[in-house]
Each structure stands twice: as structure tokens, then as C-alpha cells.
C-alpha positions in Angstrom: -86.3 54.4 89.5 -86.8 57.0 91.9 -88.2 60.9 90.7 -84.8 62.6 89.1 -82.3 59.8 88.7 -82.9 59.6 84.7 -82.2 62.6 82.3 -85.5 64.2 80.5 -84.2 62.7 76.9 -83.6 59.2 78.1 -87.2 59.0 79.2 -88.4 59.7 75.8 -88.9 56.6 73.7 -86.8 56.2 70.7 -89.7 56.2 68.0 -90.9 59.2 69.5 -87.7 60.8 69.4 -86.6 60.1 66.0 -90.0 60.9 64.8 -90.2 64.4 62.9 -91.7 67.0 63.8 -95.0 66.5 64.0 -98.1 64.8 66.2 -98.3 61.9 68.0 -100.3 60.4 70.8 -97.9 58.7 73.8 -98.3 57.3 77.0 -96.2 58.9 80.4 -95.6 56.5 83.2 -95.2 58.4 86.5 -92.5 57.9 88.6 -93.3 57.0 92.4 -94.6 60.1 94.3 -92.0 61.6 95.9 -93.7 63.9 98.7 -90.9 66.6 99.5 -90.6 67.3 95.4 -94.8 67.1 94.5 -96.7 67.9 97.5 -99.8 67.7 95.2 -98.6 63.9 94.9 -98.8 64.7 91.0 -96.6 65.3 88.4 -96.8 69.0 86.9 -98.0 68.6 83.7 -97.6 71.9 81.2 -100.9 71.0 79.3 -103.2 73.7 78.0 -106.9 73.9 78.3 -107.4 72.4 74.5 -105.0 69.2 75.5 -106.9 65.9 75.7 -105.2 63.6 78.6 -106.5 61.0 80.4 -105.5 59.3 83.7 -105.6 55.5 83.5 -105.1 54.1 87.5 -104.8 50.8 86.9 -101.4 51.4 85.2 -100.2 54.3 86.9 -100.5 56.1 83.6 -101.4 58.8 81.8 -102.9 59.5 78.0 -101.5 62.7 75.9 -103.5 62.9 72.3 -102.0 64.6 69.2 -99.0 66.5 71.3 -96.3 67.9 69.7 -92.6 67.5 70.4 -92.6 70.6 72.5 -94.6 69.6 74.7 -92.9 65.8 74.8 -89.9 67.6 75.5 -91.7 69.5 78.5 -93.0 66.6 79.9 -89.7 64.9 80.1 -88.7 67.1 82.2 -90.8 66.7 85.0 -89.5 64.4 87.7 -92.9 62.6 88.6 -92.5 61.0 85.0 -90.5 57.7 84.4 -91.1 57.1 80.7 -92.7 58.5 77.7 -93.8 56.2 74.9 -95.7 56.1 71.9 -99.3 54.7 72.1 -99.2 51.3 70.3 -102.3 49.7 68.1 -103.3 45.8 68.2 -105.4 44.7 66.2 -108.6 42.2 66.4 -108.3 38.8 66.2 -110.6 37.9 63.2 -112.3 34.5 62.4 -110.9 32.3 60.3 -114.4 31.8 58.3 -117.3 34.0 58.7 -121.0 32.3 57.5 -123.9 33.6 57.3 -126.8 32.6 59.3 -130.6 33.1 58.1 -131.7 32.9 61.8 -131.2 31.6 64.8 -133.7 28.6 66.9 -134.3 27.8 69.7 -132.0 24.6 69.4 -128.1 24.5 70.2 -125.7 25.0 67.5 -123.3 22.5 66.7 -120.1 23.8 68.4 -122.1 24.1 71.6 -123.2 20.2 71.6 -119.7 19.0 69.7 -118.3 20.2 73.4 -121.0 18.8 75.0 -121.6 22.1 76.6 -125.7 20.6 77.9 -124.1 17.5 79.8 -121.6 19.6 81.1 -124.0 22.3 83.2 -126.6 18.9 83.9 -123.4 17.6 85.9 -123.3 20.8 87.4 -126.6 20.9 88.2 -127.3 24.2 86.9 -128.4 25.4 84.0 -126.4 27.2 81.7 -123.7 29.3 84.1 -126.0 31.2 86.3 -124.2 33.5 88.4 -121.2 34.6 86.5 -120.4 37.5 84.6 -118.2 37.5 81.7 -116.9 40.3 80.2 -115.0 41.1 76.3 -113.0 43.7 75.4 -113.9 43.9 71.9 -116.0 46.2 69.2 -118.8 46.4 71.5 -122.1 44.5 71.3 -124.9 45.0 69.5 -127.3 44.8 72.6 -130.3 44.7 71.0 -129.6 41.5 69.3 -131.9 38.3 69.6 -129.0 36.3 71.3 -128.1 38.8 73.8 -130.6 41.2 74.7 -131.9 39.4 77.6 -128.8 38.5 79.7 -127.1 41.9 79.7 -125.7 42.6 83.3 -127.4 46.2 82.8 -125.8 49.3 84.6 -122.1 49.0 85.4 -122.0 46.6 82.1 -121.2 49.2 79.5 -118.6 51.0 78.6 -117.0 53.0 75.5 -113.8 55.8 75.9 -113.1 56.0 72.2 -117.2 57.4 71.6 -118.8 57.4 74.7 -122.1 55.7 73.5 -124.4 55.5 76.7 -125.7 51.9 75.9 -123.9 48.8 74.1 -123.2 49.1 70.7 -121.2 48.0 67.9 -120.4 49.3 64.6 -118.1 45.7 63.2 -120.1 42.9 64.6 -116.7 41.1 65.8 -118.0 41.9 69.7 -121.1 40.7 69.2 -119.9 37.5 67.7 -117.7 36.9 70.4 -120.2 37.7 73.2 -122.3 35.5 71.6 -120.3 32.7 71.6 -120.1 32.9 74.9 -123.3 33.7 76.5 -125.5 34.2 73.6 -129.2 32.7 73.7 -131.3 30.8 71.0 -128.5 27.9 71.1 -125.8 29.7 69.8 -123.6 30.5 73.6 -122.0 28.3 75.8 -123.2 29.9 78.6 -126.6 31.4 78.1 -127.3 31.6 81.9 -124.0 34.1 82.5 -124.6 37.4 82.2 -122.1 39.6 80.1 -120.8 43.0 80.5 -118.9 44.9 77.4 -116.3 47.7 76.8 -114.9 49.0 73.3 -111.5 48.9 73.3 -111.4 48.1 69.7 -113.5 51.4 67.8 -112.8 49.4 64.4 -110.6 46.6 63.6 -107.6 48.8 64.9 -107.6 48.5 68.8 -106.0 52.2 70.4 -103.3 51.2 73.5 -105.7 53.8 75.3 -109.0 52.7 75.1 -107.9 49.2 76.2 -105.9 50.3 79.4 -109.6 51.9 79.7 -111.2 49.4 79.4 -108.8 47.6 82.3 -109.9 50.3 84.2 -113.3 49.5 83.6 -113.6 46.0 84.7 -111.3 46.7 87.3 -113.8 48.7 88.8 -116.5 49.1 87.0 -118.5 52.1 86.9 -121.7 53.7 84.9 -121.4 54.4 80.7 -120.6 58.0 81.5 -117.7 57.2 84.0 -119.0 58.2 87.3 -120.0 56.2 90.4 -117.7 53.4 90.6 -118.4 50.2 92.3 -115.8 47.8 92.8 -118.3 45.1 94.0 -120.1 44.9 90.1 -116.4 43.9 88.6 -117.0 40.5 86.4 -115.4 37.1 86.9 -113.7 36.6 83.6 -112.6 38.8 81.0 -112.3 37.7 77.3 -110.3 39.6 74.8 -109.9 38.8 70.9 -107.5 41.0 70.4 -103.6 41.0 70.3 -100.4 40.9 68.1 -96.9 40.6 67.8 -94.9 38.8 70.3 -93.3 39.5 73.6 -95.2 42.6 74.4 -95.6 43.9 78.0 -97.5 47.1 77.6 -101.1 45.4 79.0 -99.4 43.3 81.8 -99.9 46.0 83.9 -104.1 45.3 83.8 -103.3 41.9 83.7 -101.4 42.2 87.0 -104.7 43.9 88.3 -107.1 41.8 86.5 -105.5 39.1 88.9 -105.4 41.1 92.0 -108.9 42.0 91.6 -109.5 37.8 91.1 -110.5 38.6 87.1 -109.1 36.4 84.8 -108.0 37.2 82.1 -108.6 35.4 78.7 -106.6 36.1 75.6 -106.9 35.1 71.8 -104.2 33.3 70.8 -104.3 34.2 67.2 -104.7 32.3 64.2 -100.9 32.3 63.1 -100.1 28.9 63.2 -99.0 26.0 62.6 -95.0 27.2 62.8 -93.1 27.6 66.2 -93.6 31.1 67.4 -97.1 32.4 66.4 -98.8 33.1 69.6 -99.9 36.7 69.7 -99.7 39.0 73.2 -101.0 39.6 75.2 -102.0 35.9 74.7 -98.1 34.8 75.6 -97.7 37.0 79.1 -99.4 35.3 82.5 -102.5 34.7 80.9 -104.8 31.5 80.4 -104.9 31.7 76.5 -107.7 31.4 73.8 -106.4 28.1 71.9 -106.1 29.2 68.6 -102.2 28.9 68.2 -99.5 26.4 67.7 -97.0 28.0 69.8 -98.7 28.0 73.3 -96.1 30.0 75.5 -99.2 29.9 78.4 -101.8 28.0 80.2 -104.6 26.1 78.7 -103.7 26.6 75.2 -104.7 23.8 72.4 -103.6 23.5 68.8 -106.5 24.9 67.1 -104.2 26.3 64.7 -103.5 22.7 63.3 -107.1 22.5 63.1 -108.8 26.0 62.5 -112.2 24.4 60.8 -112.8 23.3 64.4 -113.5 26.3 66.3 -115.2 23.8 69.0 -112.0 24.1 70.6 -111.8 27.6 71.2 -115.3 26.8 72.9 -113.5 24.0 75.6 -111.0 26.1 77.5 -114.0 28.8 78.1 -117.1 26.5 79.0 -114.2 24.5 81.3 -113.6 28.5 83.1 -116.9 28.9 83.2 -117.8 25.6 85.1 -115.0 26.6 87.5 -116.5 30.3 88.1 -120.2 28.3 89.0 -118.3 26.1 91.4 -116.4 28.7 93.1 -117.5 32.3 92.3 -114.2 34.0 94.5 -112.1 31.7 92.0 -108.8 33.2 91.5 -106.2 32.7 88.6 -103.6 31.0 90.4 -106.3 28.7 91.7 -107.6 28.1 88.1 -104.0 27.6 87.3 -103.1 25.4 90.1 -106.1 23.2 89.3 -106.0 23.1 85.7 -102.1 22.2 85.7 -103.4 19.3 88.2 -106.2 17.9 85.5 -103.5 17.9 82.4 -102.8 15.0 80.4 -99.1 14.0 80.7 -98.8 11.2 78.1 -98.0 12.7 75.2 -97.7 10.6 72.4 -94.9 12.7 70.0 -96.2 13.8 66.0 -92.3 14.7 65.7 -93.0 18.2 66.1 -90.2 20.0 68.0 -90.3 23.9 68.8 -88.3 25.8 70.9 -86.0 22.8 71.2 -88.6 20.4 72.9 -90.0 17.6 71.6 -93.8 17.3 71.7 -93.7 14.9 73.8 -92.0 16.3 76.7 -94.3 18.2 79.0 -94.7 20.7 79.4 -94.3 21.7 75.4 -94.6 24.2 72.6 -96.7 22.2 70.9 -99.7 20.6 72.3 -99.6 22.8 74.7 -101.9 21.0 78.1 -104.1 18.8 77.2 -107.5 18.0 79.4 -108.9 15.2 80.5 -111.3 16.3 83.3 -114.8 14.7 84.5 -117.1 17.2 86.2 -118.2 16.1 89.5 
């Protein structure tokens, strides 16, 4: 759409245009620069000094908090701006069973050897995913905690626009557990050689459409806790994030399409809807590989862990099989993830008589199974 060509009201979204008279928070997409109209090469935006906006690059958008219908109105008018919509909320994906632990050894926990997670780095002949950094998007992390205090990637690791906390923290404990999972110490991580990096896109258990384009600027390009400095060279190999819902959204594709030009990729919960047709949560269903923890996987390397959600082992495979890829090949890319992964699935698929989206489960590729690995390390 070029700067001009759509009338101010038809930029508006509709919730925010049937919404009364009062508050809300919305995102503007800016139209491409059009020199001759903006010779600032920005759009002119009729904030006052007391306004909080932010500029989110990745996307090409910017943040408006708490404005009024005014100044929504105002803003339409501009011709730098394409759309104006209303900031959305996911929300985190939570575990299925939460136990408590008295404390934590120095031997591996049983999800780690159920995947055979030792045998897989001896093969490797490394230790435990030395040289990669992996990265959530999640509550934060508790970085002072037994499991994870010792691998943090350090400066350029941390990261929080909803509070601004200099050093890793986390109020829920969901960030924490998932970082832990996946490169926590004292046998409880997959990968206890990798080091991780964190950013709160999730202040609570409600996730804020801002803070998560943040924090896909962050990773992006990541930069100190208090935002300055950037250096693209410190951005992490793989980015997990347990965190999603509804179906068919597009709002993050945007990071995801820079995740993948900055060779990130991009991990998604799946969510824990199933075991009907339809219950995969986005991001989790846009060009993403796909945390397997739903019966409907729409997207690569997803496994039925909703038929089977005492086993979180599973959850475990697709990541600890990433992570072997990232020690292999450190500039791996999604596509080639995605072209080699497609070339290791398992084809003969013995059908259950499940049938969604009108295939059978077993026609590959399905919404079913989803793909199914069979893949020796060598």
C-alpha cells in the first residue's frame, strides 16, 4: 500500500473503533517511506511529552500506551501509517503437572536419560552442547538458581521492556523452568554445556504483544539490559518460546521472518489443547519448527504429546535433536534444519484411524502424527 492510498478510518482497526471512548494501547504499522511527503523518513506523530511510544524495528512498528481516541484518530491521519491495531495478549503455555522437587543432584533426571540425551552428545563427541546459545522468551529466569547460575551467556543475555530489571529475573518461575529444561545443570537440562540468554516478554502469565516484538528485537540484535550498544554478532542460535494462543494468528510472523533472516530459529509451544483436530496454538502453527505438545501439528517437527501429556520426554526430543544440529553446524539455518529434518522423517505410517483436516493418519504428510524421527547421530 503506498503512503495516502487508504482513508484515515479504514486504517483503524475495528475493535478499536467500536471501542468507547476511553484508553487503549495499539500498535501503528508505518507505511513505506515515501521521501518527497516525509523528508525526515518518519511519520509525524502528534504525541505529547507525557506519551509512552516505542519503536520496534524488527516489525516496522511502533508502540502507543493508554492513548485515547483523539489521538487514534490523529494518527490515522498521517500518511507514513498503514494500520492501527489494538495490542493483543497471549498467554503462557503452562505445564500440564507441576511437582515439587526437595533438591536437585548431581545425577540426570529422568526425562534427560528417557531421551537418551548422555549417548546422544558422546556420539557427538562433546559434552553437553558447548558452543550454542539458546535463548526463551518467557517470565525471565531466576539467575541466581543452582541449575543455571553458571552458564549464563552474561552481558548481551538479558533483557526486560515491561520493568527494566538490570540482571535476570523472574517473579512466576515458568522461565526458569523452561530454561532449565533446556540448559539447566545438576542433571536437570538437556544441554548443560549451552549457554542461555533470556528476555521477559511475559511480566506475569499474561504476555503484552509489546514486550514480545521487544523481545524479537532483542535477540535480533541483541544489546545490553538498559538497551544501548547493540551487537548483532552476540544474537543466539535458537530461540524457545512457551507462549502462544488462539489459532491462525500472524501478528509475530514479522520476528519470525527476522528470526530466520538473522539464521535464529525459532521454537514454539504447541500448547496442551489436544487430542481434537485443530488445537495447535500460534505462533506455534505459522513457519515455525514447533514444541510437540499438540495433536494438530500444522508445522515442522511436531509430535503428539497431547495424546500423551504424562510424557513430557517428548517435548525434550525435538529440542536436544536442534541442539545437536546447532553443535554440528553453528551458521545452521531454518530452511536447512527444515530441509534436513524433512529428509530424516519416518514415512510409514501405520493408521490409528484418526483423520483431521480430511487426511488420514496415515498419509504423510498429516495432522496427526505429525513427522516422526528416526535419526542416528553420526
Amino acid at each position: 500500500m503506498c503512503p495516502g492510498s487508504s482513508r484515515p478510518s479504514n486504517k483503524i482497526s475495528p475493535e478499536l473503533q467500536n471501542r468507547p471512548k476511553q484508553t487503549s494501547s495499539f500498535l501503528l504499522s508505518e507505511a513505506p517511506i515515501n521521501p518527497s511527503n516525509n523528508p525526515n523518513g518518519r511519520f509525524e506523530t502528534p504525541f505529547n511529552s507525557q506519551q509512552q511510544s516505542q519503536e520496534l524495528w524488527l516489525t516496522n512498528l511502533v508502540y502507543v500506551k493508554d492513548a485515547d481516541s483523539e489521538l487514534i484518530q490523529a494518527i490515522a491521519q498521517d500518511d507514513q501509517v498503514e494500520s492501527i491495531t489494538e495490542e493483543q495478549i497471549a498467554h503462557l503455555i503452562e505445564p500440564i503437572d507441576m511437582k515439587k522437587v526437595e533438591a536437585l543432584a548431581d545425577e540426570k533426571q529422568w526425562g534427560v536419560v528417557k531421551i537418551q540425551a548422555p549417548e546422544a552428545w558422546q556420539e557427538l563427541g562433546t559434552l553437553s552442547g558447548e558452543g550454542v546459545i539458546i535463548a526463551t522468551v518467557d517470565t525471565g529466569v531466576r539467575g541466581t538458581h543452582e541449575a543455571l547460575k553458571d552458564n549464563f551467556v552474561g552481558e548481551y543475555g538479558w533483557f526486560d521492556p515491561s520493568t527494566n530489571t538490570p540482571t535476570p529475573t523472574d517473579n512466576n518461575g515458568h522461565g526458569t523452568h523452561t530454561s532449565g529444561t533446556i540448559a539447566g545443570g545438576k542433571g536437570v537440562g538437556v544441554a548443560p554445556g549451552a549457554k542461555w540468554a533470556a528476555c521477559r516478554g511475559c511480566a506475569s502469565s499474561a504476555c503484552y504483544q509489546s514486550d514480545l516484538l521487544a523481545c524479537g528485537d532483542f535477540f535480533a540484535c541483541p544489546t545490553r539490559a538498559d538497551g544501548s550498544s547493540p551487537d548483532c554478532s552476540k544474537a543466539p542460535n535458537v530461540v524457545s518460546n512457551s507462549w502462544g494462543g488462539g489459532r491462525g494468528n500472524t501478528w509475530y510472523n514479522g520476528v519470525i521472518e527476522g528470526w530466520h533472516a538473522a539464521k535464529i530459529i525459532p521454537l514454539f509451544s504447541n500448547g496442551n489443547s489436544g487430542p481434537s483436530c485443530n488445537t495447535a496454538n500460534s505462533p506455534a502453527d505459522q513457519n515455525v519448527i514447533a514444541d510437540p505438545t499438540s495433536s494438530q501439528p500444522t508445522t515442522l517437527l511436531t509430535l503428539p504429546t497431547s495424546h500423551f501429556p504424562e510424557l513430557p520426554w517428548l517435548v525434550l526430543m525435538r529440542l536436544e535433536l536442534l541442539l545437536c544440529l546447532q553443535v554440528r553446524d553453528k551458521n545452521l539455518s531454518y530452511v536447512k534444519a527444515k530441509e534436513f529434518l524433512l529428509g530424516q522423517t519416518d514415512k510409514n505410517l501405520v493408521s490409528s484411524g484418526r483423520t483431521c483436516e480430511g487426511i488420514p493418519d496415515n498419509e504423510f504428510p498429516n495432522h496427526v502424527f505429525g513427522l516422526i524421527f528416526m535419526i542416528q547421530v553420526s
